[in-house]
N, C-alpha and C positions, 0 to 999 in steps of 0.2 A: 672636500666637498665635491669631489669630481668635477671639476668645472672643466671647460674648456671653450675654446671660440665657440660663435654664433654660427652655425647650419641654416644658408637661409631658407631653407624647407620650415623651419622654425616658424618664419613669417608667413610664408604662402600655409602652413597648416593653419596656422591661427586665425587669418584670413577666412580658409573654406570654413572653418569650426565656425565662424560668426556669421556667414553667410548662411551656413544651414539653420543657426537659431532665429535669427532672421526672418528664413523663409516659412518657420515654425510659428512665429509671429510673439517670439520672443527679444525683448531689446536687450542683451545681454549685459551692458553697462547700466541697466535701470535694476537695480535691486531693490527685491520689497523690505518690509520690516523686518518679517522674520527669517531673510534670509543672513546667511553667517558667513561675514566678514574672513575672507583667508588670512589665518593671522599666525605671525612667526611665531618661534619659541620665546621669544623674550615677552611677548604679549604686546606690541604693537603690531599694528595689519599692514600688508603687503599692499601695495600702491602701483598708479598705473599700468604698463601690461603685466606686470605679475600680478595684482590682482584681477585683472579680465581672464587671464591663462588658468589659474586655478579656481576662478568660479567657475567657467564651464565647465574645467574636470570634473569637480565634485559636482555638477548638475547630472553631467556623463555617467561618473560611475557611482551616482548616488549617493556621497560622502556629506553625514551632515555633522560632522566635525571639521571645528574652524582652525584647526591647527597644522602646520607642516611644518616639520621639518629634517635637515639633514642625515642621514644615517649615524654620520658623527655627532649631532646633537641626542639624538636618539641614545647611543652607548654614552653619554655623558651623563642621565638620565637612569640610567640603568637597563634602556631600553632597547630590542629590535628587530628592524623590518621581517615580516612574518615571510614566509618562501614563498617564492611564487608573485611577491607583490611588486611592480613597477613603481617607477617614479614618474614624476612631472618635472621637466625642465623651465626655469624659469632665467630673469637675466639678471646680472648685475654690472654696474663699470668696472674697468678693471682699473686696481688702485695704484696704477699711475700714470701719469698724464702724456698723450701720445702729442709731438708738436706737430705742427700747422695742420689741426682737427678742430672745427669748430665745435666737435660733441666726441662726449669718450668714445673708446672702442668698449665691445660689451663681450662678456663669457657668458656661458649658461652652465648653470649649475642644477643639478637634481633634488627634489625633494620628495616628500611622501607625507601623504595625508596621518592624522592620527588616530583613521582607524585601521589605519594598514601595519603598524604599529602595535609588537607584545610587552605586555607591563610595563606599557608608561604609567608615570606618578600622576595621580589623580587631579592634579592640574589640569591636566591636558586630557582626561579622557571626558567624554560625552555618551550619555543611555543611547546607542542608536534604536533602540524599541520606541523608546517612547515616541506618539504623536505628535506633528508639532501643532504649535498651539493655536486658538482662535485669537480673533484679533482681541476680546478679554479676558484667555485663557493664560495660566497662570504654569510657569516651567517646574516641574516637577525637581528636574536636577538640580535645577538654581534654587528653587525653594532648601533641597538638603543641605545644598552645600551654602546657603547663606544663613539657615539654622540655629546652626551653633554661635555664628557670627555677631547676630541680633540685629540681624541690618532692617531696616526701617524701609519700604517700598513705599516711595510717593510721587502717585502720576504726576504729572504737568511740567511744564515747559518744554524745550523746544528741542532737548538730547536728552539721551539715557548719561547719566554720569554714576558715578560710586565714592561716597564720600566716606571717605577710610578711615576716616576719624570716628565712625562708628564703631566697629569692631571693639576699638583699643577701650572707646570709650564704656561700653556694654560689660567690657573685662573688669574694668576698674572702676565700675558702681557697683557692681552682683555683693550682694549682702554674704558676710561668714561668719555670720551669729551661732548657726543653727546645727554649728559642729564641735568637739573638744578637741580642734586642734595639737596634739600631742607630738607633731614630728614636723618641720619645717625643710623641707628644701633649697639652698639659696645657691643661685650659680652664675657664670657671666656666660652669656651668651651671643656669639658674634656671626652677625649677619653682614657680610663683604666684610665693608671698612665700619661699619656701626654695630658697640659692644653693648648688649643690649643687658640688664640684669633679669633672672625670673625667680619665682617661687613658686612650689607647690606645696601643700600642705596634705600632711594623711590624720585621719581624725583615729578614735581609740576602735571604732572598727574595721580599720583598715585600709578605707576609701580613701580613694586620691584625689587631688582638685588643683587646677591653675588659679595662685590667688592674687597673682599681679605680674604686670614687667613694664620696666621703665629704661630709658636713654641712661647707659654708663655712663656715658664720656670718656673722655682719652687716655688719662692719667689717671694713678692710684686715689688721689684725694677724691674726684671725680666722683670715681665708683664708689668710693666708701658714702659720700653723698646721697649716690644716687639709690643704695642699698637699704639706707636708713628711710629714705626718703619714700621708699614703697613700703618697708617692713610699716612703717609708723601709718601708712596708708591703708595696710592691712588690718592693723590694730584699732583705725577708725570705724570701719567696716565690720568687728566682731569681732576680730580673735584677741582675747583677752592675755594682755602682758602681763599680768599677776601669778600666770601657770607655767609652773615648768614645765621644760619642754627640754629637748633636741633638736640643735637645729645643726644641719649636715648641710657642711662648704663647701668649694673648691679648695681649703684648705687655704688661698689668700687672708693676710691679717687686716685688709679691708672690710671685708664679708663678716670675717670672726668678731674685728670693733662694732660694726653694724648690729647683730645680732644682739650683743651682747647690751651694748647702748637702748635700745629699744626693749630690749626684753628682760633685763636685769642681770645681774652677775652671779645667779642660782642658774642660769640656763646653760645648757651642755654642749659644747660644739665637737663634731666631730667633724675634720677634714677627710677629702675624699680621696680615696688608696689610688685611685687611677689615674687622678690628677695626679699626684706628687709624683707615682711612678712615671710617667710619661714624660714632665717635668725632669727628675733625672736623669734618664733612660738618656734624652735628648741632649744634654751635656757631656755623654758619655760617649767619645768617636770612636773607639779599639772596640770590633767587632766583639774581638774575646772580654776584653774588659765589662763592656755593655751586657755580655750574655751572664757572668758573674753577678754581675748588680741584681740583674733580674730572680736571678738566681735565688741572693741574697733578701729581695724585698720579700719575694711571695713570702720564704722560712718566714721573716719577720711577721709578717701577715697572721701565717696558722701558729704563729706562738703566742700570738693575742697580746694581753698585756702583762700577763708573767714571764713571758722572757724577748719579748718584740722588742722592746727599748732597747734593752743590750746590743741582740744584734742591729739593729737600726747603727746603734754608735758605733760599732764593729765596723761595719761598712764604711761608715763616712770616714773615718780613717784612713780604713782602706784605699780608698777613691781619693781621698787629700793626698796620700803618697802616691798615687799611681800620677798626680798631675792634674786633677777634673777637680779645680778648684771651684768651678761654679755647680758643678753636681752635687759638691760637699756643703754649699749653700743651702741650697734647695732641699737637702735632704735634712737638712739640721731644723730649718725654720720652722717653729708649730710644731716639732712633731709630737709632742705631747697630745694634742688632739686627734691624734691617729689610732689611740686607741681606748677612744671613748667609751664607745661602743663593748667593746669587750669587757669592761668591770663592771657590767650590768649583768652579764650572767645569762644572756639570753638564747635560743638552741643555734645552732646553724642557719637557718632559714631567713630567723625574722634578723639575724644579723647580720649575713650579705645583704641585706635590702638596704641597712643602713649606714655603712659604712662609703658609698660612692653615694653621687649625686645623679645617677644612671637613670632615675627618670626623667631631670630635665637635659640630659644628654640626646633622649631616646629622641622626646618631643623636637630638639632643636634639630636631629640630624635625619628627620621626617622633614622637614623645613627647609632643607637643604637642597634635600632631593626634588621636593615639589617645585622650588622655584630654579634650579638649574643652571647657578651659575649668572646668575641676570648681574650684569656689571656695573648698575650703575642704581642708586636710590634716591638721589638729589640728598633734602639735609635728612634723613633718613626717618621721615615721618611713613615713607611706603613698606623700610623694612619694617619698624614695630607695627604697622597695619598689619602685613601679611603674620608676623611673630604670632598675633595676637589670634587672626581667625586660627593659623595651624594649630598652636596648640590648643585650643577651643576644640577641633575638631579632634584632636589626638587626646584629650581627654576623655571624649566620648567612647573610643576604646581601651580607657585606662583598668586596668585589674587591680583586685585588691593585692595591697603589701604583700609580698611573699614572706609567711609565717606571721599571717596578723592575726591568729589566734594569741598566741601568744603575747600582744601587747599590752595585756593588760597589767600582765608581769613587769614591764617598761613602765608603765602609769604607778605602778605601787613603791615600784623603784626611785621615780621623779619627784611623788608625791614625800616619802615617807624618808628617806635611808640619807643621808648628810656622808657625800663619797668624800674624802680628802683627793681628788685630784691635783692635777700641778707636778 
């Protein structure tokens, strides 16, 4: 963070800074409504002289973004500081206690506004164009980006608050009557310490849609719960369990029960190639060994399901003698649902789409970025809030299936053809 002791020039500048605003016949600790709050990267705001220090900056150099931070926060982010641009020193204690000091000693550390800042994640950026608003004028940014959300605006009372039980809740009313459903998404998704599960569904043209997410829990039973628990939620809401379908896992036997439980034992699961491989990959510690394996998954991969089993079994062998007894798990379990997908017959295209779970990976690891590492959720009703707008929002740039022409090929397939899998 760059820090280092207090310069008491620190004081005497801040001092003249407030004396000139002052003399301008501004109170610089009186902040109007629509002025914005200097607020950290975690999204709580900066207090006492950090926050008087960086409101006259940004009054200075015209910054109407409410964010700073670090240069290190910044590359955590993916994001940074533009050339040319300075920081703002602000203070903190230093984190450990000096004796006979009746008040810490203090460092100052550098920050930098977030629009001094290149390709930060859309959290933190702000339109600087746009005007700000009348006192009943209505924020154009906050409109987009609450949107998708379904967040509800209602004046009165005596703070602005955001009750984030909206979001989640908008997500898991929205009707799914009004599509054929034909390919299910299901995967866990973890935000910190909270496993969250989602689904998305692609109908028979293509389109994608967020059709729920709910609290895992900690443990296998848990998730299988918590899986069933949303799938059967989805099924209230319109998607009809009487059609087969596809429905594509992380290849856990929790998700597979789930699916199958709710949507009968005619429904096709395929586990996802990049889970499992990552899953093994990571049991695998002999540099050379691990680049083998890899080696070995992909062939299995492009040999589909007329000769992927084999090698599959070849491997796990292999890897048992070598000593990666738990690779030789992992690589055993389910793997008959790995190549689902292939005994459908379908081209290249619309078959990489279904073989991973790669769109709810996409959605959660945009999710990632946006919130930046925030350390802490309480019982984690703030991460499925935030879960819930991102992917709302990552929806909104979802594309059709790659090779969804082709699905109808998949529909005539689910509808019609009685595969002896197993």
């Amino acid at each position: 963070m760059s820090a280092r002791p207090v310069n008491p020039d620190f004081f005497k500048d801040l001092t003249a800074r407030i004396l000139a605003a002052l003399e301008e016949g501004v109170v610089p600790w009186r902040r109007r409504w629509r002025s914005l709050t200097p607020t950290r990267y975690v999204g709580l705001p900066f207090t006492g002289t950090n926050n008087l220090v960086l409101s006259l900056a940004a009054d200075v150099k015209g910054h109407r973004n409410p964010f700073w931070l670090t240069k290190a926060q910044g590359r955590r982010c993916g994001a940074k500081v533009l050339d040319g641009e300075k920081g703002t020193r602000v203070l903190r204690p230093l984190p450990f206690p000096v004796p006979d000091r009746a008040f810490p000693l203090m460092e100052s550390y550098e920050v930098f506004n977030g629009e001094q800042f290149d390709r930060l994640p859309p959290r933190f950026r702000v339109d600087i164009k746009s005007p700000a608003p009348g006192p009943r004028g209505r924020i154009d940014i906050a409109e987009d980006f609450f949107a998708p959300v379904g967040a509800e605006i209602v004046p009165g009372g005596d703070r602005a608050v955001y009750n984030r039980s909206r979001g989640v809740r908008e997500l898991a009313e929205r009707p799914l009557d009004d599509r054929a459903w034909i390919v299910v998404y299901l995967d866990i998704v973890d935000i910190g310490p909270h496993p969250l599960v989602g689904a998305v569904g692609v109908d028979t043209g293509g389109t994608k849609r967020v059709l729920g997410l709910r609290h895992a829990g900690g443990d296998a039973a848990d998730r299988a719960a918590a899986a069933e628990e949303l799938l059967r939620d989805v099924v209230n809401r319109g998607v009809r369990p009487d059609r087969r379908r596809l429905v594509v896992t992380d290849g856990s036997t929790q998700l597979r029960d789930a699916a199958v439980a709710v949507f009968g034992p005619d429904t096709y699961v395929q586990a996802c190639r990049l889970h499992r491989e990552r899953e093994v990959l990571s049991q695998v510690r002999e540099k050379e060994d691990r680049d083998k394996a890899r080696k070995a998954l992909r062939e299995a991969w492009v040999g589909g399901a007329g000769v992927g089993p084999r090698r599959l079994k070849e491997l796990a062998e292999r890897i048992e003698r070598a000593g990666w007894e738990e690779a030789t798990t992992r690589l055993r379990a389910g793997s008959g649902d790995l190549f689902t997908v292939d005994r459908f017959g379908l081209d290249s295209g619309l078959a990489g789409s279904l073989v991973t779970t790669g769109v709810i990976d996409s959605a959660s690891s945009g999710l990632r970025r946006q919130i930046c590492g925030v350390p802490s959720w309480g019982d984690g009703e703030g991460a499925l809030a935030w879960a819930a707008a991102s992917f709302l929002e990552t929806e909104r740039g979802f594309l059709k299936v790659r090779g969804h022409r082709r699905l109808q090929h998949l529909k005539d397939h689910l509808d019609q053809i009685e595969m002896p899998f197993g």
